[in-house]
Phi, psi and omega in degrees: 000131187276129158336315186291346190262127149289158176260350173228100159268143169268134187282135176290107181330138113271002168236145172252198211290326167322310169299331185269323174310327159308302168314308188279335199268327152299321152315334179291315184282346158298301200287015207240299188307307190304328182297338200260324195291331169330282179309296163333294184322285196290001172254353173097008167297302176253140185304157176274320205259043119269344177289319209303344183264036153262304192289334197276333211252292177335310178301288207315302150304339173286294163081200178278326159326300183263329119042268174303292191298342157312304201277349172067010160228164196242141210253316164317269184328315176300330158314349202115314191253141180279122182225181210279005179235000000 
């Protein structure tokens, strides 16, 4: 590790408040899609073993959004890219 590194670098707000309301109102409905695609799986609409890793990614990614929008960074944006909110 170079002297100049720390062992918990801080993450820098990059998003404002607009980015974070996006964020988080998209985390709410990933994790809202995963519940529903759940409830399909487990009544026998949908086969289980290609959803449950939909359902799994869905929660997971909802989140991780919302999260993001607590913490007022993008992981995308940290990276480098730009986007539009």
């Amino acid at each position: 590790m170079l002297p100049t590194q720390t062992k918990n670098m801080e993450r820098t707000c990059n998003i404002d408040a607009k980015g974070r309301v996006v964020r988080f109102v998209t985390g709410i409905f990933a994790i809202i899609a995963g519940l529903v695609l759940a409830i399909l799986v487990t009544q026998g609409v949908l086969s289980p073993e290609p959803y449950w890793m939909l359902v799994a990614g869905s929660i997971i990614g909802g989140i991780f959004a919302m999260w993001e929008a607590r913490a007022g960074w993008c992981v995308v944006r940290a990276i480098g890219i730009r986007t539009p909110l």
